[in-house]
C-alpha positions in Angstrom: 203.5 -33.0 0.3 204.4 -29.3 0.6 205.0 -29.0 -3.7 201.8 -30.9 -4.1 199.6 -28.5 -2.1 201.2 -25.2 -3.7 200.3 -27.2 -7.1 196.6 -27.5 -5.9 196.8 -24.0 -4.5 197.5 -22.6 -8.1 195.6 -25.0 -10.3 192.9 -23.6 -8.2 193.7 -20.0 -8.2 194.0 -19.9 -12.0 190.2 -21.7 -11.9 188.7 -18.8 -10.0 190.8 -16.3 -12.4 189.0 -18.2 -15.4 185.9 -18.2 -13.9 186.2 -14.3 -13.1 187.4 -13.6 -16.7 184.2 -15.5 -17.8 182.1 -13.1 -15.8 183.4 -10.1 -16.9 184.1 -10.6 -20.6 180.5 -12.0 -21.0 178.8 -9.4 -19.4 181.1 -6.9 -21.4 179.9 -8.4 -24.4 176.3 -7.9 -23.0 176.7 -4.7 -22.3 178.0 -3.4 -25.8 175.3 -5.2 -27.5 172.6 -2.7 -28.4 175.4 -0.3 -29.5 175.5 2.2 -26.1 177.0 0.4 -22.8 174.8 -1.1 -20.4 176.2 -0.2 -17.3 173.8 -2.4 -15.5 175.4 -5.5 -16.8 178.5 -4.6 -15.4 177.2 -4.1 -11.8 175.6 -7.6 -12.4 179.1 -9.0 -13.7 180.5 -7.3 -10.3 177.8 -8.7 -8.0 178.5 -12.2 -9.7 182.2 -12.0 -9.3 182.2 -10.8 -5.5 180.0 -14.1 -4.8 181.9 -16.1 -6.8 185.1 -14.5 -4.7 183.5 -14.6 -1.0 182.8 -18.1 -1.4 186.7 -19.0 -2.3 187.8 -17.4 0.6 185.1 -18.6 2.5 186.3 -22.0 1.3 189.9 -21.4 1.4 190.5 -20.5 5.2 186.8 -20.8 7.3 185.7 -24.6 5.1 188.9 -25.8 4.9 187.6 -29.3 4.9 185.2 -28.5 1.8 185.7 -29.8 -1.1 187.1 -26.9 -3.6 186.2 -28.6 -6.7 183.0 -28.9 -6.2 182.6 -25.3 -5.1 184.7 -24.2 -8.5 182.1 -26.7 -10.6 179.2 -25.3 -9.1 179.9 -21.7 -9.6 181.1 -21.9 -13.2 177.9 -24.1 -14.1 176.1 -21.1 -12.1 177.6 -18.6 -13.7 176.9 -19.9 -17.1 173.4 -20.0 -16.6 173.2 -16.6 -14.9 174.8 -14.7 -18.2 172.5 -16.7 -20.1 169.6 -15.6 -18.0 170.3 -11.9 -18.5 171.0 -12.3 -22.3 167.1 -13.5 -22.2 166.3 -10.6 -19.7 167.8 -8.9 -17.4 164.8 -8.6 -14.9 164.7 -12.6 -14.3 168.6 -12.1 -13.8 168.1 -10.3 -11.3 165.9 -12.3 -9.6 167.9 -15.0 -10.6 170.9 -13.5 -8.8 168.8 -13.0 -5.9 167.7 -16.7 -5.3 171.9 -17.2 -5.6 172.7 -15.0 -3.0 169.9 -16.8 -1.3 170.7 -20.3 -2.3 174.4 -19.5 -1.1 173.6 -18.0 2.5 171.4 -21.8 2.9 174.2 -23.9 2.0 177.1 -22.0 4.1 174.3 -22.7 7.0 174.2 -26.2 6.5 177.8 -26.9 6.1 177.8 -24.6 9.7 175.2 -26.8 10.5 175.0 -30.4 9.7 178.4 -31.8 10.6 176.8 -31.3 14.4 174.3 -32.9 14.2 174.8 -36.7 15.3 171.1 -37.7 14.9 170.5 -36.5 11.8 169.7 -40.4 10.4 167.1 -40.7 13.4 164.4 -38.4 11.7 164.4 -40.3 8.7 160.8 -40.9 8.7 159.9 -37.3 10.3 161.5 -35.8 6.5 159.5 -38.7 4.5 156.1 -37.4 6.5 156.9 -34.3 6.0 157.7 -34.6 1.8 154.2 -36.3 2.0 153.0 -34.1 3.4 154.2 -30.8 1.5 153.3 -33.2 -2.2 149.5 -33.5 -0.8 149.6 -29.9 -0.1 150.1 -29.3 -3.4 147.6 -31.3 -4.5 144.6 -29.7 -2.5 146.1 -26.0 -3.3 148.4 -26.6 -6.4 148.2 -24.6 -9.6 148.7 -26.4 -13.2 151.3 -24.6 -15.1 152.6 -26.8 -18.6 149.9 -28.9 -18.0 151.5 -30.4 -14.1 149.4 -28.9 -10.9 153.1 -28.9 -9.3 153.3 -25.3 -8.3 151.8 -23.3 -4.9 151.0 -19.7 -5.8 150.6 -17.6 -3.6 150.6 -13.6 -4.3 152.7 -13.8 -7.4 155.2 -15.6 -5.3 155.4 -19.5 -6.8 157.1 -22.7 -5.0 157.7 -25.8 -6.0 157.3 -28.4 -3.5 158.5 -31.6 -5.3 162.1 -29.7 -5.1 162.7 -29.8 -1.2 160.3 -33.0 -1.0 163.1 -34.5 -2.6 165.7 -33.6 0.2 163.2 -35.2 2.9 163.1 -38.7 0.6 166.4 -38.8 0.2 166.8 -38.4 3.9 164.3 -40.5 4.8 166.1 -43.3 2.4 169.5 -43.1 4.0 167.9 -43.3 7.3 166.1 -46.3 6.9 169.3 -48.2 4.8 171.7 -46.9 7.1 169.7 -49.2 10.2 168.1 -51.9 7.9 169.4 -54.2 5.4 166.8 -56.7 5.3 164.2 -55.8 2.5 161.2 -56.9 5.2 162.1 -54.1 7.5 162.1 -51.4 4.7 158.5 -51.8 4.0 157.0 -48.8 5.9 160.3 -46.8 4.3 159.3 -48.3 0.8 155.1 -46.9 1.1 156.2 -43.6 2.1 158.6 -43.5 -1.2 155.6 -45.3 -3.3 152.9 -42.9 -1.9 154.7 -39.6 -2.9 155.5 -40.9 -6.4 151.4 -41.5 -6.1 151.0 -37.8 -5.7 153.2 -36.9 -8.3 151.8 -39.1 -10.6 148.4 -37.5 -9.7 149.8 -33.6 -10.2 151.0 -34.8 -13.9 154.5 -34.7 -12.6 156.1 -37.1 -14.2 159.1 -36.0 -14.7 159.8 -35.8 -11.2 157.9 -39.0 -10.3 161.0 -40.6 -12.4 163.3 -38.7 -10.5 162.2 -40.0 -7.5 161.7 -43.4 -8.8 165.3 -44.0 -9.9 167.2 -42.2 -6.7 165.0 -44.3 -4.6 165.9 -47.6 -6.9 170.0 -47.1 -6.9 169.7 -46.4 -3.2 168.0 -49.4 -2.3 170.8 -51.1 -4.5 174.0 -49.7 -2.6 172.2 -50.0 0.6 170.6 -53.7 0.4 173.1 -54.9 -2.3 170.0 -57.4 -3.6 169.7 -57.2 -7.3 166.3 -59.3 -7.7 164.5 -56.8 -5.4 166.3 -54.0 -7.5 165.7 -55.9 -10.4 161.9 -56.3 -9.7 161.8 -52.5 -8.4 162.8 -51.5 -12.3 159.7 -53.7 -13.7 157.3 -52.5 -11.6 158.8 -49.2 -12.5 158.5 -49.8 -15.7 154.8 -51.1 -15.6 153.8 -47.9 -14.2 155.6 -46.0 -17.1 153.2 -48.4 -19.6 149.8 -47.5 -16.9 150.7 -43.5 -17.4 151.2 -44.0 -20.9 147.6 -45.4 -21.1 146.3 -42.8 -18.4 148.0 -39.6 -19.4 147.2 -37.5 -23.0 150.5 -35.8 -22.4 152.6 -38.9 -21.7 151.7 -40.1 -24.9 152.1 -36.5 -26.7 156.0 -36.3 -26.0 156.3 -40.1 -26.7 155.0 -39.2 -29.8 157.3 -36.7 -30.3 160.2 -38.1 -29.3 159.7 -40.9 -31.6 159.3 -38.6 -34.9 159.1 -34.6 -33.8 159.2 -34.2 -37.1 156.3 -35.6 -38.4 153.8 -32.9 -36.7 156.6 -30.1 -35.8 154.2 -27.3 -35.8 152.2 -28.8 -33.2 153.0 -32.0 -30.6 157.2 -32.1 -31.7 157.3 -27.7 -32.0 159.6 -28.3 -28.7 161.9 -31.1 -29.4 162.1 -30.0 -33.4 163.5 -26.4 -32.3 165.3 -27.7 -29.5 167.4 -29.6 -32.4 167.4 -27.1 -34.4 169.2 -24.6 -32.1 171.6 -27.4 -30.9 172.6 -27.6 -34.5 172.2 -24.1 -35.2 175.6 -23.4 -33.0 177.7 -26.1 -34.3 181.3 -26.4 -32.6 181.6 -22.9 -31.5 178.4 -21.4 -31.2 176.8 -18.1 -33.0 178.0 -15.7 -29.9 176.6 -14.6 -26.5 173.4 -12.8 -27.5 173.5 -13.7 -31.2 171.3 -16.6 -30.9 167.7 -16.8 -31.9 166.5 -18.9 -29.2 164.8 -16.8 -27.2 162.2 -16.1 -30.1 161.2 -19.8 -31.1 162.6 -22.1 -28.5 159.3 -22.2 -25.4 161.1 -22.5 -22.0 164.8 -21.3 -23.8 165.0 -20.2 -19.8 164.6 -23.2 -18.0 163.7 -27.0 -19.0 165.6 -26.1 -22.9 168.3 -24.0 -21.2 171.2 -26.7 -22.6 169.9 -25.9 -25.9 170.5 -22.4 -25.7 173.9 -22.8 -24.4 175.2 -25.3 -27.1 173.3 -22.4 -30.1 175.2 -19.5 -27.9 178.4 -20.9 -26.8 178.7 -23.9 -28.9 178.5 -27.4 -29.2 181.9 -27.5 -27.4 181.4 -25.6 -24.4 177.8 -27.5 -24.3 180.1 -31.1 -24.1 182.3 -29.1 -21.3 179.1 -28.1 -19.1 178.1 -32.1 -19.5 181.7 -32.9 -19.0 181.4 -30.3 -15.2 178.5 -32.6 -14.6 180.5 -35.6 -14.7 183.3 -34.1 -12.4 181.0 -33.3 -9.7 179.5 -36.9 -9.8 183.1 -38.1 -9.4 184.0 -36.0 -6.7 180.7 -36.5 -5.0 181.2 -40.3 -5.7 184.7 -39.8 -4.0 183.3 -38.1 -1.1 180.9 -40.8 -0.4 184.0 -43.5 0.1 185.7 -41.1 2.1 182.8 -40.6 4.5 182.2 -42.3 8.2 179.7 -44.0 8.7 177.2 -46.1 7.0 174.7 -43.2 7.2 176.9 -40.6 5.7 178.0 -42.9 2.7 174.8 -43.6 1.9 173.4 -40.1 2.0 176.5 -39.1 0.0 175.5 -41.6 -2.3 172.0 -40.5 -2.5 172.2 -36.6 -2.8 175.2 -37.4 -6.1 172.9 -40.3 -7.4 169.8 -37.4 -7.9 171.7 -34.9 -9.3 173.1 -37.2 -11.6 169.5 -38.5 -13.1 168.1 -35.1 -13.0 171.0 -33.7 -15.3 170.7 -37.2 -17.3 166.9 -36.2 -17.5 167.4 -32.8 -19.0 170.1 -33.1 -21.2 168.9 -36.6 -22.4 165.7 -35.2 -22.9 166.8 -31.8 -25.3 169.2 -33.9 -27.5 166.0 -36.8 -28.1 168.0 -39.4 -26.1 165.0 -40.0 -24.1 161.5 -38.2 -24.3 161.0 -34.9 -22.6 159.8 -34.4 -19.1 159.8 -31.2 -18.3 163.0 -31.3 -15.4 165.1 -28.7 -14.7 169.2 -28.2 -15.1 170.8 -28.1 -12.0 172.1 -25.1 -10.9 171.9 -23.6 -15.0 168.1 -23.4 -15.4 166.0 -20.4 -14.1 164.1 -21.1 -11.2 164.4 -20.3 -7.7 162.8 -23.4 -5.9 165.7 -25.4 -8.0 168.5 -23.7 -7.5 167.8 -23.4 -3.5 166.7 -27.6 -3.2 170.1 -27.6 -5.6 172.0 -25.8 -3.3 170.8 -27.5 -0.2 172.0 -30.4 -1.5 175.8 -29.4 -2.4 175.7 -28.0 1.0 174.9 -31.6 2.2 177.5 -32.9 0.2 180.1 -30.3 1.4 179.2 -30.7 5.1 179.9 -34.5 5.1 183.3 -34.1 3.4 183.8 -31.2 6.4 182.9 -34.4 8.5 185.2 -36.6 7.2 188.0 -34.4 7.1 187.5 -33.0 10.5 187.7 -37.6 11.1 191.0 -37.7 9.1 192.7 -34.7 11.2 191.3 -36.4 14.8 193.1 -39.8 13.7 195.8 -37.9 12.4 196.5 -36.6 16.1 
């Protein structure tokens, strides 16, 4: 027991000294590259590090019943996007560091937080009024920007609402499963669900509207374990893909170009054409922090195409390694869910690994043509400060029900 721990001890040192050296050597490189050093980018390579640092210890001897894995995943898939960010420009780095620090402080709260809190699964359907209620807020005072009225504006300051929405559904969800099996006795759960995907179909959304749709679907599966209703849930799903086809300009627009991108790619397949283009452009080992062209051609090279800009900068390689971290972080987060007590816990588990898994599905699928594009973000990579907080959150969710269950283990233990 004692040889395996010290084992775990170092593999996990020797992670935090690689993500460390990742830090510094890329911000190095950043700060040589217009021939004069940048001294900025190494106080941003030293702010990055000392987070990355206070939340091992923090994890190490306060959160002991954290899950360190997760915490190393999340702060190298961080980290890459941060040095990315201030390759692009070191003014949205900062801001980006900011919402990090920010985003940090929230989920050390919750995992404070949420373990006591024994009710949490009896406000269920106070989060899913409440996600309703912020989506038609947006409606009445939203602003369009890339063609969705998803955003609030308010003094130069922008949120976007559909981010924490989604914690409230998937609250509301494992609420409702945890206390009813019986597919009668989810009907009031199931119109809350179908009218905030109704709103997000109506602010152009759709990207989140399928977002919502398949967390909600997989959730209904683990928590009923009825494959006709989940079954039937996917065709009507599907039959409101065809309506918004018919309905929506733009739903057809990035059909189109997802079918053929090249056959108008000046105009309606500009995106998805350069998007292949830079993937391609890195091969296996990439052109070099801050050698790629990206940032010229590729629109959004900052947020929805930020995979792109990592596998033209870094590589093809390290692109398949960030997808690879992805798949990690399901596991463990799949892990987590067995380990946790109670039906409630499992299932909320269950729900917060299950969206993170679709939205990075979503993005990545999306740049590489696997499916068309919809305009969602890359967890905990893309620039943005409303996803990086709701992505966060929802890590500090995760890590505050394995402090549960571990703080369970220990009290049987005894």
């Amino acid at each position: 027991m004692e040889e395996t721990k010290t084992k775990k001890k170092t593999l996990t040192n020797g992670l935090i000294f690689a993500i460390t050296l990742f830090i510094l050597v890329s911000y190095t490189l950043l700060s040589l590259r217009n021939g004069s050093i940048d001294y900025t980018a190494m106080l941003f390579s030293l702010a990055c590090v000392a987070l990355v640092l206070v939340q091992y210890l923090l994890f190490r001897f306060v959160f002991v019943n954290a899950d360190l894995q997760v915490m190393i995943i999340v702060s190298m898939l961080t980290n890459i996007g941060l040095a990315l960010q201030y390759r692009f420009d070191s003014q949205t780095a900062v801001k980006q560091l900011i919402w990090y620090g920010i985003s940090l402080a929230v989920m050390f709260m919750i995992m404070i937080i949420m373990p006591r809190m024994r009710n949490l699964k009896r406000f269920g359907f106070v989060c899913g009024i409440l996600g309703v209620l912020l989506l038609g807020i947006t409606i009445v005072i939203g602003t369009e920007i890339n063609g969705s009225t998803n955003w609030i504006v308010i003094k130069g300051f922008s949120i976007q609402p559909s981010e924490p929405a989604k914690i409230l559904m998937i609250l509301l969800l494992a609420g409702s499963l945890a206390k009813h099996q019986q597919i009668r006795r989810l009907f009031p759960t199931g119109i809350i669900v179908g009218i905030a995907m109704i709103l997000l179909v109506l602010q152009k959304d759709l990207g989140a509207t399928l977002l919502y749709f398949c967390t909600a679907v997989l959730m209904l599966y683990l928590g009923t374990g009825n494959f006709s209703v989940t079954a039937l849930a996917f065709l009507l799903g599907a039959i409101g893909a065809a309506v918004s086809y018919v309905l929506f300009s733009h739903v057809r627009v990035r059909v189109f170009a997802w079918l053929n991108p090249w056959e108008d790619p000046l105009g309606r397949g500009y995106q998805l054409v350069q998007s292949l283009i830079a993937i391609s452009s890195g091969g296996l080992f990439g052109m070099g922090l801050g050698m790629g062209e990206a940032a010229t051609y590729l629109p959004q090279h900052e947020s929805d195409f930020i995979f792109s800009s990592i596998c033209e900068e870094y590589g093809q390689i390290i692109g398949l390694c960030v997808a690879a971290f992805y798949i990690v972080l399901i596991f463990r987060g799949c892990i987590l869910a067995l380990r946790s007590r109670g039906r409630f816990d499992s299932i909320l588990c269950f729900g917060i690994v299950s969206i993170l898994a679709i939205q990075t599905f979503i993005n990545i699928g999306g740049v590489v043509k696997l499916i068309p594009l919809t305009g969602v973000t890359l967890p905990f990579v893309s620039y943005g400060g409303s996803s990086m907080l709701t992505s966060f959150a929802l890590i500090g969710m995760l890590q505050a029900l394995s402090i549960k269950a571990g703080e369970a283990d220990e009290q049987n233990q005894s």
